[in-house]
C-alpha positions in Angstrom: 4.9 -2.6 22.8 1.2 -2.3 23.5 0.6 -6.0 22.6 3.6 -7.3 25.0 2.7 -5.0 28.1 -0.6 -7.0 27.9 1.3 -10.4 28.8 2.5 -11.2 32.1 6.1 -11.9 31.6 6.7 -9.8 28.5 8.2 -6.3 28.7 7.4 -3.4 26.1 10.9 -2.4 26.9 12.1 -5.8 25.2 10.2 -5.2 22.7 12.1 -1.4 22.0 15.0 -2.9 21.9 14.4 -5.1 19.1 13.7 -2.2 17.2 16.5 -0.2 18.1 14.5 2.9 19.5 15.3 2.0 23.5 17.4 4.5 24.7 15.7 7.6 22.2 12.5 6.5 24.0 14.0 7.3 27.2 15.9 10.4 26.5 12.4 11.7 24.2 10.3 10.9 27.9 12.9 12.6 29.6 12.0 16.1 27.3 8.6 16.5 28.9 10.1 18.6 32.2 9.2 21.9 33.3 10.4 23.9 30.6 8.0 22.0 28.6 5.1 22.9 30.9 6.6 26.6 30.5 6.2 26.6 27.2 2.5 25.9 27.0 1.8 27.6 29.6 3.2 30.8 27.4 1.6 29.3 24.5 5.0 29.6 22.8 4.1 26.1 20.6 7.3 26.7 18.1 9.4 26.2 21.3 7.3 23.0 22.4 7.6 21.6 18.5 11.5 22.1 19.1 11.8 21.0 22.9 9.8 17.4 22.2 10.0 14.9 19.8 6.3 15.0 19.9 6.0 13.0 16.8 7.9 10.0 17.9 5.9 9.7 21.3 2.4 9.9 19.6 3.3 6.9 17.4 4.7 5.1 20.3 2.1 5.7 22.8 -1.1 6.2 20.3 0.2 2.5 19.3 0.5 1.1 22.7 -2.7 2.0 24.0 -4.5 1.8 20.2 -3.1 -1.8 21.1 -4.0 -2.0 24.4 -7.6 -1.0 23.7 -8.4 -3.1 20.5 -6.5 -6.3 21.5 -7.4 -6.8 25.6 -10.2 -9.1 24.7 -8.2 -11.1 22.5 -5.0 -11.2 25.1 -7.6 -12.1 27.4 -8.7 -14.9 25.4 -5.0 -16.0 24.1 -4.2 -16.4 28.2 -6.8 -18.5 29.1 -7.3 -20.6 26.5 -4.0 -20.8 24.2 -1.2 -19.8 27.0 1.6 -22.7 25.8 1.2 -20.8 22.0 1.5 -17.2 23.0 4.0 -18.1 25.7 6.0 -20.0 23.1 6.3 -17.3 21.0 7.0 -14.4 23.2 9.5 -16.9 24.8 11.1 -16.9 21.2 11.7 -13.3 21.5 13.0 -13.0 24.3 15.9 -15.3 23.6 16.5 -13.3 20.8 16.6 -10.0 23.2 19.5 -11.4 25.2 22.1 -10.7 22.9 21.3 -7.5 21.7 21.4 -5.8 24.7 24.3 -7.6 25.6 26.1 -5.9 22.5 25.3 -2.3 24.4 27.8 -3.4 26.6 31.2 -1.8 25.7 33.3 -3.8 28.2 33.2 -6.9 30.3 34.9 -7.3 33.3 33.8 -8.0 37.0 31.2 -5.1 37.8 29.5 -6.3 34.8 29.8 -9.7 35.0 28.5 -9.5 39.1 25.4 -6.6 38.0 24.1 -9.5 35.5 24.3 -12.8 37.6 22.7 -10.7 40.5 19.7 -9.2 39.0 19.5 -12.5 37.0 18.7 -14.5 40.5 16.6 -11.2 41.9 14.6 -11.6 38.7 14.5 -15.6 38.6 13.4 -15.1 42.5 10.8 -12.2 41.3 9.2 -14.3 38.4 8.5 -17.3 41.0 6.5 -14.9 43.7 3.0 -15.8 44.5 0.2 -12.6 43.9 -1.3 -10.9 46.9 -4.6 -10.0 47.6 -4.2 -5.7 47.5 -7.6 -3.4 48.3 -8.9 -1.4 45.0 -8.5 1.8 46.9 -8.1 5.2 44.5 -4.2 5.7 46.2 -3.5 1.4 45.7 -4.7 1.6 41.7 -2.9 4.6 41.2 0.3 3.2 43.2 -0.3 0.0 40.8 -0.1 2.2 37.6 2.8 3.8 38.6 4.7 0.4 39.5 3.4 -1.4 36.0 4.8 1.7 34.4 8.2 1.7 35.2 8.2 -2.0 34.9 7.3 -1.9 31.4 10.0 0.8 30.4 12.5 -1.9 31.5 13.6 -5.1 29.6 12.7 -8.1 31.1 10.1 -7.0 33.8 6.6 -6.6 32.6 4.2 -4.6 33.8 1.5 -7.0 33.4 3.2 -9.3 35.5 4.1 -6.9 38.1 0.1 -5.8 38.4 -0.1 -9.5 38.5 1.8 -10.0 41.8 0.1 -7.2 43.1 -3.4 -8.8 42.5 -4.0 -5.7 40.4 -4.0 -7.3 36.5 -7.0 -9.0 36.6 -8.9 -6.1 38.2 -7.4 -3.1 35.9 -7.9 -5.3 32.0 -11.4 -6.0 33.0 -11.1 -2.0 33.7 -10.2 -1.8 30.1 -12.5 -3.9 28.4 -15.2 -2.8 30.2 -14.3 1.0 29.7 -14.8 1.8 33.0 -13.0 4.8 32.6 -12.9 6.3 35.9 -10.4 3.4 36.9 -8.6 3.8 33.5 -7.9 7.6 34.5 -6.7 6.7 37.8 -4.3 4.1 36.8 -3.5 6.8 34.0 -2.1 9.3 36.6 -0.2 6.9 38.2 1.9 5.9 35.0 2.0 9.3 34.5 3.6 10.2 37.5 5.9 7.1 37.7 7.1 7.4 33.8 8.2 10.5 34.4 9.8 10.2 37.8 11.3 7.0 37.0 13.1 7.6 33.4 15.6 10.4 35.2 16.4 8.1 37.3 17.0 6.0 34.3 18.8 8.3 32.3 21.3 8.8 35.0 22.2 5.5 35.1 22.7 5.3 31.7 24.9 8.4 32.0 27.1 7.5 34.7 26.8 3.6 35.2 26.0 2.6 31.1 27.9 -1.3 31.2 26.2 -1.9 34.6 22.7 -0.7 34.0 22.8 -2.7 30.5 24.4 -5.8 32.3 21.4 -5.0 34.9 19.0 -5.2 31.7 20.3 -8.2 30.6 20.1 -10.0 34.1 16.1 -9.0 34.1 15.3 -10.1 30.8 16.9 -14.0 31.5 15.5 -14.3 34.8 12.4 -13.4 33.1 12.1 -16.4 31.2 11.0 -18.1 34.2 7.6 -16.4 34.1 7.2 -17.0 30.2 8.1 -20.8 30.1 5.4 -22.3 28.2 5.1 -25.4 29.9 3.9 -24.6 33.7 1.8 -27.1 36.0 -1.2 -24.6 37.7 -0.9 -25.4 42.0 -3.7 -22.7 42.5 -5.8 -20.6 40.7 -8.3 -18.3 41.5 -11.9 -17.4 39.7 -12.9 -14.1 38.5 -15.5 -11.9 38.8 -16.4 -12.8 35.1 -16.4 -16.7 36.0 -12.8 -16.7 34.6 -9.7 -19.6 36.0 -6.6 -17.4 36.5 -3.7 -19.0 37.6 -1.6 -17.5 40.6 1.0 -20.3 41.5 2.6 -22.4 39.2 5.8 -24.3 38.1 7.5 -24.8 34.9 8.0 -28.7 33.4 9.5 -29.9 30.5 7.1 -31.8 28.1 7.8 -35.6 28.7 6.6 -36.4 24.8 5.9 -34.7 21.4 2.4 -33.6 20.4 1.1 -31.2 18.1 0.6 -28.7 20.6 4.7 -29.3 21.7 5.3 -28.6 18.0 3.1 -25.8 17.1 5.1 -24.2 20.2 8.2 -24.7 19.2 7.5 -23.4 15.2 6.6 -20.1 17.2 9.2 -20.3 19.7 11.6 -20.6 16.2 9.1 -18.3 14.7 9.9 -15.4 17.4 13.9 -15.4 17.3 13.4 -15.0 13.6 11.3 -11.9 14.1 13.2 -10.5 16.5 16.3 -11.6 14.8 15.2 -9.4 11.5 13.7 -6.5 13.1 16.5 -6.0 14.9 19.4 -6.7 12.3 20.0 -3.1 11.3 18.2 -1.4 14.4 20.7 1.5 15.5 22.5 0.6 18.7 22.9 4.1 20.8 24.4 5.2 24.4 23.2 7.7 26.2 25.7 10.6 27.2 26.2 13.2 30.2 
């Protein structure tokens, strides 16, 4: 999850639903309330052990940002110089994602039908949007954390990409591999606070509306593809601080002729529906309840 909320395009959401664990990472979030805060408060930690599955977050998270940390420089890297590769392969998962969440879905009919084609065009639209230029005032950063949080709990819609459109990636990974941690702890409280704000809003929707939120899910995660196309022609790009290219408006193409890079692609492309194939073949499919 860590790894694929480093690549604009790529959701650690998708990536929780290959493995099965989507929907028990939302409802384990979703523990951390008040009478969590009670609890520690009253040092009463047997009643914390029991209220939060605090195992199962510190191997999600500890993983993420373990990844995060020890892998920017090399995401960094990847993007700039090998972006048809690592595109290719996430593209490959992907694909693979589309199905399984559309087996969440416990029956078809219009609703479901109409949720997916429209957030499939929103997200289609979304993935084409140019990047603004935002101002890296404390309230903006911590506003852009929040906004690359709840994007990366959902499938389809990366967090990466939506600091991205927000001018904000760039800015906040160089934050990260330069341990500047004053930033890092801003953008911190704003996941923080837009986590745990946004997955009960979640939740509900899984509660009440399960076959339109999961046909929703579906519709972001194959408009999506649009941004991780491996094949895109760059109409302007910008330079960083760091004497870095980056990209901010482009458009996809198909390859008129083989070559070895067009191959190596598609072996990963091939290479991620296999992955995700077999780490999600006996991955427990589960629904939230009221």
């Amino acid at each position: 999850m860590g790894i694929a909320n480093s690549i604009p395009g790529v959701s650690g959401g998708t990536i929780a639903f290959i493995f099965g664990i989507y929907e028990d990472l939302i409802v384990a979030i979703n523990s951390i309330d008040i009478t969590l805060v009670k609890y520690i408060l009253k040092r009463q930690w047997s009643q914390v052990k029991d209220h939060i599955p605090w195992r199962f977050l510190i191997f999600i998270f500890g993983g993420s940002i373990l990844a995060i940390f020890s892998l920017s420089r090399i995401i960094s890297w990847l993007l700039v110089n090998e972006p048809v590769l690592i595109n290719a392969f996430f593209f490959g998962l992907i694909v693979a994602t589309i199905p399984i969440i559309a087996k969440s879905i416990s029956v078809w009919n219009i609703k479901t039908w109409l949720w997916l084609i429209v957030t499939t065009v929103a997200m289609y639209l979304l993935a084409g949007l140019v990047p603004v230029n935002t101002p890296n005032s404390i309230p903006i950063v911590m506003l852009s954390g929040a906004l690359a949080i709840c994007a990366m709990i959902l499938p389809g819609i990366s967090g990466a990409f939506i600091l991205l459109l927000i001018g904000k990636y760039q800015y906040i990974i160089n934050a990260v591999s330069d341990r500047n941690l004053f930033t890092i702890t801003i953008v911190g409280i704003g996941c923080i606070v837009g986590l745990l704000t946004f997955v009960r809003v979640l939740k509900w929707l899984f509660s009440n509306y399960h076959d339109q939120t999961m046909a929703s899910l579906t519709g972001l995660v194959i408009g999506s593809m649009r941004k991780i196309w491996p094949w895109k022609e760059t109409l302007r790009s910008i330079t960083s601080h760091k004497g870095e290219v980056l990209p901010i408006e482009q458009v996809n193409f198909i390859p008129a002729e083989l070559t070895p890079e067009i191959g190596g692609a598609i072996g990963l492309f091939v290479f991620g529906l296999v992955i995700a194939a077999a780490m999600s073949m006996d991955a427990p499919r589960k629904v939230i309840n009221k």
